[in-house]
N, C-alpha and C positions, 0 to 999 in steps of 0.2 A: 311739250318739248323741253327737255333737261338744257340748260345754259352750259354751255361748253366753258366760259371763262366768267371772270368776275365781268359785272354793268363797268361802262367806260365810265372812267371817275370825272366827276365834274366839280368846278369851284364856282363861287358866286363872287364879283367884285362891281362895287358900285364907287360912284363919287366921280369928280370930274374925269378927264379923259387922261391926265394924266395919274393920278391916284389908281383908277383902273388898269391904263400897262403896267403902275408901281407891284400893285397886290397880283396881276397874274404872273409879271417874270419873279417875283419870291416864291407863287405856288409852282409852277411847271418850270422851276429853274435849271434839274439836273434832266429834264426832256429839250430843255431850249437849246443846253451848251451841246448836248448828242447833236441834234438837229443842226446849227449852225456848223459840228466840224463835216457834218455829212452833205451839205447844202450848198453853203456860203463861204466857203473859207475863199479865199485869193487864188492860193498855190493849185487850188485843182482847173485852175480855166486859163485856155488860154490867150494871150495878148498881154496885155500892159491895165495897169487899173485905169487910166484913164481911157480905154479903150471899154471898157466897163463901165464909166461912169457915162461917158456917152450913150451908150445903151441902153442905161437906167433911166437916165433923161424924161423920156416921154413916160414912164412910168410917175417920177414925181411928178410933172407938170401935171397927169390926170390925177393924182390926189391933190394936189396944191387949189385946181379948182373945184372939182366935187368933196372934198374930206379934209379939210387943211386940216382939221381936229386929229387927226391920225398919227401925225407928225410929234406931237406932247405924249402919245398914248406911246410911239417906240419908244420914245425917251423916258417916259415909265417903266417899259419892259427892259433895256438895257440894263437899268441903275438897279433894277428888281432881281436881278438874273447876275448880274455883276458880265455880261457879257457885252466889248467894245459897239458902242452905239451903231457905227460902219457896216458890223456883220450882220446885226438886227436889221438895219435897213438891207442889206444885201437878201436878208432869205425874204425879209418882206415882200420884197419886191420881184421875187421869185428869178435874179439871178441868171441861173441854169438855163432856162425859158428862153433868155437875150443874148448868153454870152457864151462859142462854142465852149465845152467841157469833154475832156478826154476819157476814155473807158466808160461813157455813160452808153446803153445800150438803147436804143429806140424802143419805145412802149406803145405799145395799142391804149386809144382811151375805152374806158369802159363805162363808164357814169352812164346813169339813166333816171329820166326825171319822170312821174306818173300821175294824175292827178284824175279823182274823180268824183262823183255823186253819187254819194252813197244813199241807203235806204234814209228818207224819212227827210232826204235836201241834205245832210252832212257832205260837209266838204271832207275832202282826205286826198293828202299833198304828201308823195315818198320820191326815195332816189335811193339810188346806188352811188356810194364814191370808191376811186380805185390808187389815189394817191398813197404811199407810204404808211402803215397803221399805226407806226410808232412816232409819228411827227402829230396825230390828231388827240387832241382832249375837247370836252365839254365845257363851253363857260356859260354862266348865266349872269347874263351884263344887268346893273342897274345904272343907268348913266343918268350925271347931274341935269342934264341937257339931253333929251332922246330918249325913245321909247324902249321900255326894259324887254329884253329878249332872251332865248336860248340858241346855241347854235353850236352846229360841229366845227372847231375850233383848229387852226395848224398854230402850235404853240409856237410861243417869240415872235407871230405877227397880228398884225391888226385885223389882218380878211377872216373867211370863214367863210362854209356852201351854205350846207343845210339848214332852216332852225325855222323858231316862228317866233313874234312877239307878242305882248301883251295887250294890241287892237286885235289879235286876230289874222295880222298877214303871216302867209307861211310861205315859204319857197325851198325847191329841191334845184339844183344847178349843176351844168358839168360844163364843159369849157366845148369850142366850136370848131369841127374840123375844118382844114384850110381850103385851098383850090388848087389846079393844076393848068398851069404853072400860078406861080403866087401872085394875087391880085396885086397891083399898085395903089398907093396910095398917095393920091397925092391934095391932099382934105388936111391942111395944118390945123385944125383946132384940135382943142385936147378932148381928149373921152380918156374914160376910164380901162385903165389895162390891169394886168395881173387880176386877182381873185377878189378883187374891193366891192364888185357889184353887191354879190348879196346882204353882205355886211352892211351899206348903203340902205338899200330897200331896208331892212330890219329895223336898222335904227331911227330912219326919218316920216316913213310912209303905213299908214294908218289900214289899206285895201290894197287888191288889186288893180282898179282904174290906175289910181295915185301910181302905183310901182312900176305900171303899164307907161304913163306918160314921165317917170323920171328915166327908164329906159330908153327914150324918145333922146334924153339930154345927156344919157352918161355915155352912151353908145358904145355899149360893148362888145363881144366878141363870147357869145355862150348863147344856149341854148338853156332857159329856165321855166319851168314850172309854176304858176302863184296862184295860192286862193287863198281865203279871208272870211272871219265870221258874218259878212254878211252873206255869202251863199254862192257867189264868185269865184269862179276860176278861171287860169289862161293859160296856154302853151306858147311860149314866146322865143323864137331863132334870131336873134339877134346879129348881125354880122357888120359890128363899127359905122363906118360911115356908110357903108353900101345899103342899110335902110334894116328894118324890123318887119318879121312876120307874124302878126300873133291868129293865134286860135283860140276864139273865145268860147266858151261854156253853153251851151244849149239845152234842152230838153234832150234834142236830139243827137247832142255832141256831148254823151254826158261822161268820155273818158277820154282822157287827152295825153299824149306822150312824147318826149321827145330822147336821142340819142347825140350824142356827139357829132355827128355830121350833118349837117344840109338837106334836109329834104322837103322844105316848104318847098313848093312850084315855081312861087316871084320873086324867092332868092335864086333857086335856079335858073332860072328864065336870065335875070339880071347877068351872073356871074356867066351863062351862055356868051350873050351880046357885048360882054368884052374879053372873050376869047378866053374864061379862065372855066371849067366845067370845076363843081367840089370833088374833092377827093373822096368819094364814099366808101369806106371799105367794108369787109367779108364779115368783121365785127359789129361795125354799125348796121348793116342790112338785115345782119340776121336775128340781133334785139330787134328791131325796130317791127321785123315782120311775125315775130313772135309775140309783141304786144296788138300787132294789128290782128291777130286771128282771135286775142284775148277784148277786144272789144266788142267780137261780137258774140261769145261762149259765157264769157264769165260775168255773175253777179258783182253786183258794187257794196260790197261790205270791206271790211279791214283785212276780215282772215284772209277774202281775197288779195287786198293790198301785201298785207304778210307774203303770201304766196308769190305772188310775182316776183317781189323783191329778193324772193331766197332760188326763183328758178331757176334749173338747171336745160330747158327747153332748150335746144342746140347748141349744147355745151362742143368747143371750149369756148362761144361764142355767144353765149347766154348771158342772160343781164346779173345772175350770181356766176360767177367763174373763180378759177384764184385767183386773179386779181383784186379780188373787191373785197377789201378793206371794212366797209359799215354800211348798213343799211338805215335809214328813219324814215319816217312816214310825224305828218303833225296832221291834228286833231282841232281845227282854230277855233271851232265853236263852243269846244269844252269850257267852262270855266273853274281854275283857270285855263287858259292855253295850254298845248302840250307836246312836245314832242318825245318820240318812241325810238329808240334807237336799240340797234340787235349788232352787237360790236363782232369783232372777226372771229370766224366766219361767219355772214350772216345765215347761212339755211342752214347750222346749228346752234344758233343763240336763241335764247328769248328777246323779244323786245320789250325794251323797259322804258316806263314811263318817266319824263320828267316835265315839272311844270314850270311855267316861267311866273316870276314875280312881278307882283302891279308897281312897287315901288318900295 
């Protein structure tokens, strides 16, 4: 299959964490300053900034205890990019997400995380993302401090979904549908919000046990994917302080998947028993039950992985639709590590190989 556009461009930045967001807002500086007036600006949300700043709140406090490193890397990226440190932190922190915004239209999520066992024991970890294509590049971190990684990148912040690093751990991730009516919360300690998880796992955690129990502590709000070269994989529902589901790897569980909405049992069971049922919609049901008839038809190779990631099986509701932006699939056992990415659209691109560096 003929590539429809050029491979998404990727940079390499190593050295402390601040040196790091120095050298990526120099390299994606005329994507950061688009993305910030498209994202982040003030003028487009409404209320008062300190009605925003309140809203960000829980957003720093869950970096402040899992990632305080984060905080030097925007301050890299700013001074890098020449863009006011305020808006950097505003799109970091995904903004839009906490604060209402006017003329934004409601979007279905689409993301889908897949993970399986391939011929021979190979692991192989893919996903669908469906945010904006022109906010996403490639970085491939060497940090002074932390495991060297690759991963799909939203320029001018710190987070990232997809990628794998140089032990071997891989994760695909999409964010976690709500409930009806919205759960309460009322659990004051911090966990991790906005998009920091995977970024997290990437940088500190070596497997998926490790990624499985720092899940345990970040508590977040997604639905992710992990396996690892020792031969490990999991499916993991996450939903904050309301508790974690994981689906761990079998003989006989040797393909695993998940969608944006809730479908473990004893998350549903839970959100039941306090009156809040998840929002499942016509999107998520109908990936979900498209990858369920593919567990039991399809071989566990990559082409298979390729394929799923580019199907159009109950389109416009299919796990490739137009919304979806990139697809990647990583490879953890390879040496080195590797991640594959098939940039927009995926069921016309090739998927191209990138590796990540030991140091």
């Amino acid at each position: 299959m003929a590539a429809t556009l050029s491979p998404m461009p990727i940079e390499t930045v190593r050295g402390s964490h601040y040196e790091m967001g120095l050298q990526h807002g120099r390299a994606w500086r005329h994507v950061i300053h688009a993305s910030v007036h498209a994202w982040a600006l003030r003028h487009d949300f409404q209320g008062t900034d300190e009605a925003a700043d309140k809203a960000l709140e829980p957003v720093r406090e869950g970096d402040r205890t899992f990632a305080p490193w984060v905080f030097d890397e925007l301050r890299g990226i700013a001074e890098g990019s020449g863009v006011p440190p305020a808006w950097i932190e505003r799109m970091h922190m995904r903004v839009w997400n906490r604060v209402p915004r006017t003329g934004l239209p409601a979007r279905e999520g689409g993301c889908t995380g897949i993970g399986m066992l391939a011929e021979g024991g190979a692991v192989l970890v893919g996903g669908t993302l469906d945010d904006p294509r022109q906010c996403y590049v490639l970085i491939r971190r060497v940090p002074a401090r932390g495991i060297p990684h690759v991963m799909v990148q939203w320029a001018g912040a710190g987070w990232g979904h997809n990628g794998v690093n140089a032990a071997g751990l891989c994760i695909a991730e999409s964010s976690l549908g709500g409930t009806t009516p919205e759960l309460r919360c009322d659990d004051p300690r911090p966990r991790v919000r906005g998009s920091m998880t995977g970024r997290i796992l990437l940088e500190t955690c070596e497997d998926a046990p490790q990624a499985i129990e720092a899940l345990r502590r970040l508590r977040p709000t997604e639905s992710i994917v992990l396996g690892d070269a020792k031969g490990s994989f999991a499916s993991c529902q996450c939903f904050g302080w309301l508790g974690q589901a994981c689906e761990t790897a079998s003989r006989e569980r040797d393909f695993l998947f998940n969608t944006n909405h809730i479908h473990a049992p004893e998350l549903v069971e839970s959100l039941a028993a306090r009156g809040c049922m998840p929002k499942l919609t016509e999107y998520s049901i109908t990936r979900f039950a498209v990858l369920e008839r593919a567990r039991a038809a399809m071989p566990r190779t990559a082409e298979t992985m390729q394929a799923l990631l580019r199907s159009h099986d109950g389109y416009p509701h299919s796990v490739c639709n137009d919304g979806t932006v990139t697809a990647t699939y990583a490879q953890p056992q390879a040496r080195p590590a590797a991640l594959f990415v098939a940039d927009c659209p995926p069921c016309r691109s090739e998927f191209v190989r990138y590796a990540v560096e030991a140091g």
